[in-house]
ROBA-173060 format. One record per residue: x, y, z of N, C-alpha, C, CB in turn. Coordinates in pm, whole numbers, plus 50000, padded with zeros to 5 digits. Glycine has a CB too. Layout:
BEGIN
XYZXYZXYZXYZ;...
% end
This chain:
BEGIN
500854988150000500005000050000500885012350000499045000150122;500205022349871501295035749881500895046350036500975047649705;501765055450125501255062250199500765073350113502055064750301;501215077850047501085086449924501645084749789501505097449954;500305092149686500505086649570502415086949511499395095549474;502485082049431504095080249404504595088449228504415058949402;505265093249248505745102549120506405087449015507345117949182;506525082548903507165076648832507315085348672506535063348841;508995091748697509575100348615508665109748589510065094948505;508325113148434507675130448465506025123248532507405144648253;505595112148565504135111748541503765101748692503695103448363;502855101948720502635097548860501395082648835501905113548965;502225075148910501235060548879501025052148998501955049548764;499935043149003499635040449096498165034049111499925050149153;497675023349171496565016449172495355016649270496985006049170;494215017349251492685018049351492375004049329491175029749295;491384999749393490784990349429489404996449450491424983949535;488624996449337487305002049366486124992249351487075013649275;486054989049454485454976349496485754963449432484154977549488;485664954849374485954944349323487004949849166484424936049305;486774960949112487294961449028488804975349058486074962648926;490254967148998490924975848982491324981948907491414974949008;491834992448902491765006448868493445010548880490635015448982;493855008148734495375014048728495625026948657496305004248656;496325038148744496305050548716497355055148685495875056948794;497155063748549498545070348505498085086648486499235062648341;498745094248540498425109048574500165118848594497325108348749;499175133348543500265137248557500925145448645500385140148480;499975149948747500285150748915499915138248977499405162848999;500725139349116499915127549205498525130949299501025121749315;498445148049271497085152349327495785145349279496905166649295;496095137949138494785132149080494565120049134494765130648932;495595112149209495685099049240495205102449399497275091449206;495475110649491495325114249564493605116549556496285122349577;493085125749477491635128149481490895112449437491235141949365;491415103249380490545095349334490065087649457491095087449224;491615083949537491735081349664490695089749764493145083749691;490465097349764489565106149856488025102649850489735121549816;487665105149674486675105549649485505088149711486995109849498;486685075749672486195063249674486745058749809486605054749548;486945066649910487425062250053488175049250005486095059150177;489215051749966489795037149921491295039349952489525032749742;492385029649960493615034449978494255032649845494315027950090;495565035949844496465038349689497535026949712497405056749663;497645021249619498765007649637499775012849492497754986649612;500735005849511501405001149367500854996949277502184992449366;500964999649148500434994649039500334979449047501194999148928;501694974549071501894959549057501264949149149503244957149065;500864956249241499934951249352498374951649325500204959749478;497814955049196496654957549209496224946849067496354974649215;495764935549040495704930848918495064940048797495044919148935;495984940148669496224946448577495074944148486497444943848535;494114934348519492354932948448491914937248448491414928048454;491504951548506490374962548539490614972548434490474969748696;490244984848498490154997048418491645002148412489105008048485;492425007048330493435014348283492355033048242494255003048123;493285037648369493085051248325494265062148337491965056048399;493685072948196494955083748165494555097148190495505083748009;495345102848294494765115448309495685122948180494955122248481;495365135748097496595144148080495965155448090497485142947953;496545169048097496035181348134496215191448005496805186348268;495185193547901495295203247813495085217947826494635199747735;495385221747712495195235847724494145240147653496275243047686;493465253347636492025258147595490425248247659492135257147410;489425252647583488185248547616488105238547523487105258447616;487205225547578486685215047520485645219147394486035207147631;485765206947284485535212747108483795209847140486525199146927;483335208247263481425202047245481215212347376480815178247286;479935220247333479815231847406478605223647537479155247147288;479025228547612478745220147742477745226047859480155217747812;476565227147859475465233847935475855234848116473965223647902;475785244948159476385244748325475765238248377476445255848413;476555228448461475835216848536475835207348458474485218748580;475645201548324475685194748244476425183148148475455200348223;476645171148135477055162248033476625159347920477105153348066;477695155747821477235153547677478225142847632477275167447578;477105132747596477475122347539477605119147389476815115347587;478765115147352478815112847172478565102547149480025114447089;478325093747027477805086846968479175077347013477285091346827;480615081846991481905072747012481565071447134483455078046987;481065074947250481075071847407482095081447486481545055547434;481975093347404483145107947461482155109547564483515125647342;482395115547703481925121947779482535136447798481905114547874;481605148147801481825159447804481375165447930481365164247701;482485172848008481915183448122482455196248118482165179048265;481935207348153482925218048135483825220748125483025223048172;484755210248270486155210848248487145197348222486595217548363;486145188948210487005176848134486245165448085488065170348229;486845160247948486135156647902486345139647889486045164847809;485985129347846486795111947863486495108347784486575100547964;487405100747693487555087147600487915077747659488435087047494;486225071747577486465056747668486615047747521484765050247798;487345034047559487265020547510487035007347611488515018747438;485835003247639485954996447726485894986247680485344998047810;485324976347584484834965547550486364957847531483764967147423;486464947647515487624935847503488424935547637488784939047371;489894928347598490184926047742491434934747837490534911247740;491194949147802491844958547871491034972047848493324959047826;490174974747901489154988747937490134996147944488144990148078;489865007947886490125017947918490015031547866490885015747938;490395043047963489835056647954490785065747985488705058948037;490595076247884491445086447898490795096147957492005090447788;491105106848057490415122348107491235131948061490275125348273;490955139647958491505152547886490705164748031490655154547667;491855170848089491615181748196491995196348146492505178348328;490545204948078490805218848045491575226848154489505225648017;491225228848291491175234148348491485227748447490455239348334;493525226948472493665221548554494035234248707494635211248495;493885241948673493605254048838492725255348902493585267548837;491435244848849490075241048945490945237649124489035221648856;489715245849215489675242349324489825230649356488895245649363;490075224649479490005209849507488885201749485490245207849628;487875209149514486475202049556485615202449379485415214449714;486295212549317485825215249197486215202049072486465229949168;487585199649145488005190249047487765179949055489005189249025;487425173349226486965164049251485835157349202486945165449333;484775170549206483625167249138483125162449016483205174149142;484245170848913484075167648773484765150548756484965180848673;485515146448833486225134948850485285123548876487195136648955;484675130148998483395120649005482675116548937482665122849054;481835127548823480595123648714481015116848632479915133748638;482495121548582483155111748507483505093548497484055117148519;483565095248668483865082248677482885073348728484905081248744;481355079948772480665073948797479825070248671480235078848893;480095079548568479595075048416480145060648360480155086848303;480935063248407482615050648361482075039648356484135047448486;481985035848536481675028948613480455021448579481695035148709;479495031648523477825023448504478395019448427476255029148469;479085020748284478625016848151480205000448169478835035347985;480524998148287481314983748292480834979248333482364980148333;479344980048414478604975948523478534974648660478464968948508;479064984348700479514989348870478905000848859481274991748924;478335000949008477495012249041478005019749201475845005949043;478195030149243479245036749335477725036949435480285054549273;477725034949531476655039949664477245042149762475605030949717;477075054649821477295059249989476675052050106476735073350014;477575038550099476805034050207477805017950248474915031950147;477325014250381478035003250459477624992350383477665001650615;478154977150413477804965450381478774956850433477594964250252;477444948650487477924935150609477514924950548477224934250773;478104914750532477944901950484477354889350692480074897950376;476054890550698475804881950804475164866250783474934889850885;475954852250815475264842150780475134840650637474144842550838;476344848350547476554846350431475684855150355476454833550406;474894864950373474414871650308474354884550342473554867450286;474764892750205475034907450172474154916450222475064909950036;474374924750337473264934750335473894950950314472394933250488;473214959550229473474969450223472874982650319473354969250113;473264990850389472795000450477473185014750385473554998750637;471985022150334472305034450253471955044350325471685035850125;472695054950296472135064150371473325078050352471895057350532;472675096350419473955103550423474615101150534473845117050411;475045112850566476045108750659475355114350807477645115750617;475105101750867474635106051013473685097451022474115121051043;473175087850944472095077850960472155066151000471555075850871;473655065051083474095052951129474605039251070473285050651187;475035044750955475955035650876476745024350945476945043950811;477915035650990478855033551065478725025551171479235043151097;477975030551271477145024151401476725010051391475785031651427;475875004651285475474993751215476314984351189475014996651114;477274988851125478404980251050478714977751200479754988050927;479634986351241480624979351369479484972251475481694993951472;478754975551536477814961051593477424948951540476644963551620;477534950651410477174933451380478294931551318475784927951279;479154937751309480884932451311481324924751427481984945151314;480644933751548480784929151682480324915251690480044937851779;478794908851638477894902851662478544891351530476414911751664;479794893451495480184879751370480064882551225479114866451381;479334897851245479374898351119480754904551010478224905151108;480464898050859482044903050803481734915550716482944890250693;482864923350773482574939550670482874941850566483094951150700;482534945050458482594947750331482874958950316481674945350267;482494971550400482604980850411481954990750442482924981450360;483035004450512481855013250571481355024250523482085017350681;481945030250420481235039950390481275044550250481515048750470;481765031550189481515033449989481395014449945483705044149869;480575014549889479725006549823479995002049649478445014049844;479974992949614480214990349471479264981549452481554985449426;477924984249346477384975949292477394966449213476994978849273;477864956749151478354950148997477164943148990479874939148979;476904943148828475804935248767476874923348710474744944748638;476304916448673477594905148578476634900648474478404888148677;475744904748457475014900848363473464889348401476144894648276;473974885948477472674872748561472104880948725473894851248626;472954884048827472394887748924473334900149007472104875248995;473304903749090473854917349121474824911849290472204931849142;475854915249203476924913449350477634926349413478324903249310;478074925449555478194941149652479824939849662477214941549853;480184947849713481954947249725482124963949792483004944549524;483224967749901483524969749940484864981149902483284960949979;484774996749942485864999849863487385006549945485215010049759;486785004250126487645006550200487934998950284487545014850239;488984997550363489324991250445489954997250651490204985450346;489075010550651488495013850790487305020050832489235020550844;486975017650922485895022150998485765039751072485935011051107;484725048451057484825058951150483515056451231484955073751081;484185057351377483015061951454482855075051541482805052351535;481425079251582481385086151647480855088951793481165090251586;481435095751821481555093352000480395089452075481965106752081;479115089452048478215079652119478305062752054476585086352101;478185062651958478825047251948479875044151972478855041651846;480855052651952482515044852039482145046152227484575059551992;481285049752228481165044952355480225037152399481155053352425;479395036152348478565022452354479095009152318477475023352269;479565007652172480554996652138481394995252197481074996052041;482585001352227484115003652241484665002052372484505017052200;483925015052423484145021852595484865031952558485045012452728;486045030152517487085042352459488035035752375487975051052579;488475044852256489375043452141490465050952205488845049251992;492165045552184492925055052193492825059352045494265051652254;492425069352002492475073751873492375087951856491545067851803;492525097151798492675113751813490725112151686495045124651704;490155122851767489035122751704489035133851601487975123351796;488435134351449488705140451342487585148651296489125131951254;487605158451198486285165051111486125154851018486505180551028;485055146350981484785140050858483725145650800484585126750868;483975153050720482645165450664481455171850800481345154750520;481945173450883481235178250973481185174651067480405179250958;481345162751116481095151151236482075145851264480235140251216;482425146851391483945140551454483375129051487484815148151594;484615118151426484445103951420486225101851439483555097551256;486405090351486487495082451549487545072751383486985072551734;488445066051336488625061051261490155050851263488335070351183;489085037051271490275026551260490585015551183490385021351352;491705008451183491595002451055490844992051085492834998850985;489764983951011488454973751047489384963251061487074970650924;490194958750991490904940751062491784943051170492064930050943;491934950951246492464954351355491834950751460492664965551359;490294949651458489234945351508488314936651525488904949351497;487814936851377487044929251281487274922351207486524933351226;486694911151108487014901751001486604914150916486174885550984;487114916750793486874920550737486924917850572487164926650791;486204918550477486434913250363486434928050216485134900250359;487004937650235486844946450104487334933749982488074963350108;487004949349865487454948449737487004929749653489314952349761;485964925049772485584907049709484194907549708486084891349821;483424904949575482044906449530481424896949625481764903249372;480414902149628479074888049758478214893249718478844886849964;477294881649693475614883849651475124891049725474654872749652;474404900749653473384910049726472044903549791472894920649622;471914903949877470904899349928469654909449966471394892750029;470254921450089468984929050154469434946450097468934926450370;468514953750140469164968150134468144973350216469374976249982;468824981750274468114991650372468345006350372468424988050500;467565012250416468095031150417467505032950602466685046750247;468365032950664468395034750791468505051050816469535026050848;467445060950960467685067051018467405062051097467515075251006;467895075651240468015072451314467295084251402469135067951314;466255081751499465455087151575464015082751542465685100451570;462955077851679461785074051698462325058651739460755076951569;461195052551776461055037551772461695027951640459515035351777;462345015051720462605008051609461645004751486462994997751656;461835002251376461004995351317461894991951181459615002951304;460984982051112461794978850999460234978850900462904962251017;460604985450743459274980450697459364980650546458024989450750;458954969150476459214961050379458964977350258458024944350376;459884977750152459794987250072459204981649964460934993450049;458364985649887457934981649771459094982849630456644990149756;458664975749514459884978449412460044996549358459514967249257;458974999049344458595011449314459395022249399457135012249333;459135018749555459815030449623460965029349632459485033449740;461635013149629463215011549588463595016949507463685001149555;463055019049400463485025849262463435042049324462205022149107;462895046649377462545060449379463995062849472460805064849452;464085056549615464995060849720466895057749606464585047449905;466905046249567468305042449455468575056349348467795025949329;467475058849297467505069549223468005080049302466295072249167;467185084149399467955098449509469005094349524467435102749670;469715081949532470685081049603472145080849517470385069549684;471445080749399472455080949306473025093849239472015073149214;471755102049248471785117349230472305128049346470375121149200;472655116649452472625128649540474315136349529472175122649716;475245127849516476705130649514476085140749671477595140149332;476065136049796476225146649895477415151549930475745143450001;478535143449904479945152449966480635158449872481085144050039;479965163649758480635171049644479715184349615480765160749503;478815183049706477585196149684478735208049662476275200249855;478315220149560476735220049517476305215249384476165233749522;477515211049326476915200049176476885186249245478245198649008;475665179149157475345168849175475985158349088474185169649174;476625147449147477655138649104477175126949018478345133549221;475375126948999474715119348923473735129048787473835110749035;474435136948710474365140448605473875130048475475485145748602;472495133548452472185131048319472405134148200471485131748310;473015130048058473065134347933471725139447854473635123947871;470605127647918469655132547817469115122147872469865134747657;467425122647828466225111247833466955101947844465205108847716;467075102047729467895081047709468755076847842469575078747540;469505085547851470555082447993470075081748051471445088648057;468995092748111468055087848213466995078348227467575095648242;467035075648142466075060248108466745047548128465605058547946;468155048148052468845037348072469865036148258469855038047923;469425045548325469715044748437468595038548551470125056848455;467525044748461466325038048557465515027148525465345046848583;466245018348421465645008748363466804995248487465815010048152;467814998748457468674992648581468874992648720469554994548569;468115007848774467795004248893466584997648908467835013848966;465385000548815464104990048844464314975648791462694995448767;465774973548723466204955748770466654954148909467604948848680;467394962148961467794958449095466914956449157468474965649160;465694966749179464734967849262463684952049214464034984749241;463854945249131463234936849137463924921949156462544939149043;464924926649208465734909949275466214914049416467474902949170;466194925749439466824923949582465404927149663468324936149622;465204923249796464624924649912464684940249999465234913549984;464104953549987464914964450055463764967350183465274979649937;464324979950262463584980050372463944994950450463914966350457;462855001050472462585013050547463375010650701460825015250558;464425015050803464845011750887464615020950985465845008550863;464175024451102464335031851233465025028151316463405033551297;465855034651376466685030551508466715042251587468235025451482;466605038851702466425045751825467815054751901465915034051919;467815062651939468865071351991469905061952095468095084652073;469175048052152469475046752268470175031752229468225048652378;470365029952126470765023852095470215004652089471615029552146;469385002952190468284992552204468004986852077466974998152261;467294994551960467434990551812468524979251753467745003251744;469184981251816470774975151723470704955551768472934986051829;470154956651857470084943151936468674938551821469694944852153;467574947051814466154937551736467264935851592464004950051694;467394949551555467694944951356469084930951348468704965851236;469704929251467470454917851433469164906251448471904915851542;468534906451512467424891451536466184894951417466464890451745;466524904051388465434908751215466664899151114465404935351144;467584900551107468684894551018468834882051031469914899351035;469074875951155468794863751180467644856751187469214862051260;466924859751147465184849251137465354848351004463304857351182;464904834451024464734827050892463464833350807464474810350924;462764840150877461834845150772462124851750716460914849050787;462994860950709463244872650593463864865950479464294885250641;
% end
């Protein structure tokens, strides 16, 4: 694992693990390897450490404005599979047996958060069209089956995962998600390998962390590495089994979602890009895109099992939804 991305001669290279699929990067700062790293809570390894089957991607940084005039806020898709954003635009080749994509960067003096963003739409475009889908959210593999917990940040993701980590269960991960279709049924994978908590659950779980507590977009959380603790399993596909969108406040409850409202909550959740506000990181090209996005979440929504979640301040909740997981009836 790199501590930081690594310079190789004029150009900087270096490998992700974005969920089951890797991701070998050639760029021409290591700030880009660094943001990709940020964006997919994932860590940065050596190239040679990451198998060379996945996506191959090329950053390079041009000069002037992109040749397809580009609506603010907006993507444009070509007939070759160019993706266009204001400030950068991607050639893709994905089909046969080395994918890959180039990112032409107009405007490489974008802010941090600016560049991040455009990085994002880009790569979450990428991503659909190999069949991986990016979600903000935990996943525990319990008794062999995948459950997903969606949600922003504060809905007890985190909290979730590490108690039924506690309770045997294996983590996939806590706070980025990889969907893969394979063509027959839909498998989950994992794109980090630590945990953050925050100080009423590290003290309910824990008692106390020696750990220095941090800003994670707003909310001080303790953050450790999960096999330090836990079994943990990133970056390895497991059948999807459940999905849930958990808050947290009122009485427990759990309550069966219809396909329809699955489709509706997947959709928000895909549009929301919340830690890149104020552009949204799920950008449409047009009808069709948006059709062909919601034609694949209303497949998901009709093989997986999902579910409305409440949990209680006091933590009491966390004890029923493990014996909700364990009954054979679900």
């Amino acid at each position: 694992m790199m501590p930081a991305s690594e310079a190789c001669g004029a150009r900087s290279k270096g490998a992700l693990r974005i969920g089951s699929l890797g991701v070998q990067v050639d760029a021409p700062r290591p700030i880009y390897l660094d943001d990709m790293a940020a964006i997919f809570s994932t860590a940065l390894h050596r190239s040679e450490d990451v198998p060379a089957t996945g996506l191959h991607l090329e950053i390079v940084e041009l000069s002037g404005p992109p040749s397809v005039n580009v609506p603010p806020g907006g993507i444009v898709i070509t007939p070759e599979r160019a993706l266009y954003t204001e400030a950068m635009f991607a050639q893709t080749a994905l089909d046969g047996d080395r994918p890959h994509a180039r990112l032409n960067v107009f405007a490489p003096d974008l802010s941090d958060d600016e560049r991040r963003i455009y990085l994002v739409v880009l790569l979450n475009k990428i991503l659909v069209w190999m069949g991986y889908t990016r979600l903000h959210a935990s996943a525990i593999s319990l008794d062999g089956k995948a459950n997903v917990f969606i949600g922003d940040r504060g809905a007890g993701k985190s909290t979730i995962c590490a108690y039924l980590a506690g309770r045997g269960g294996l983590v996939l991960a806590d706070d980025d998600v990889i969907l893969h279709h394979d063509g027959n049924a839909y498998a989950v994978s994992g794109c980090d390998e630590t945990m953050r908590i925050m100080d009423d659950a590290e003290k309910h779980l824990f008692g106390r962390l020696d750990v220095p507590a941090r800003d994670f977009s707003g909310f001080a959380k303790k953050e450790i590495v999960t096999a330090e603790r836990f079994s943990g399993e990133p970056y390895i596909d497991h059948n999807l089994d459940r999905m849930f969108f958990p808050r947290v406040g009122g009485e427990f409850s759990v309550k069966r979602l219809s396909s329809g409202q699955l489709v509706t909550r997947l959709m928000g959740a895909l549009a929301g890009g919340a830690r890149w506000r104020p552009v949204s990181a799920g950008r449409f090209a047009a009808a069709q895109d948006h059709a062909r996005t919601l034609s694949y979440i209303a497949d998901v929504a009709d093989q997986v099992s999902a579910y409305e979640l409440n949990l209680s301040r006091d933590f009491a909740g966390l004890d029923r939804l493990f014996e909700f997981l364990k009954s054979d009836s679900n």
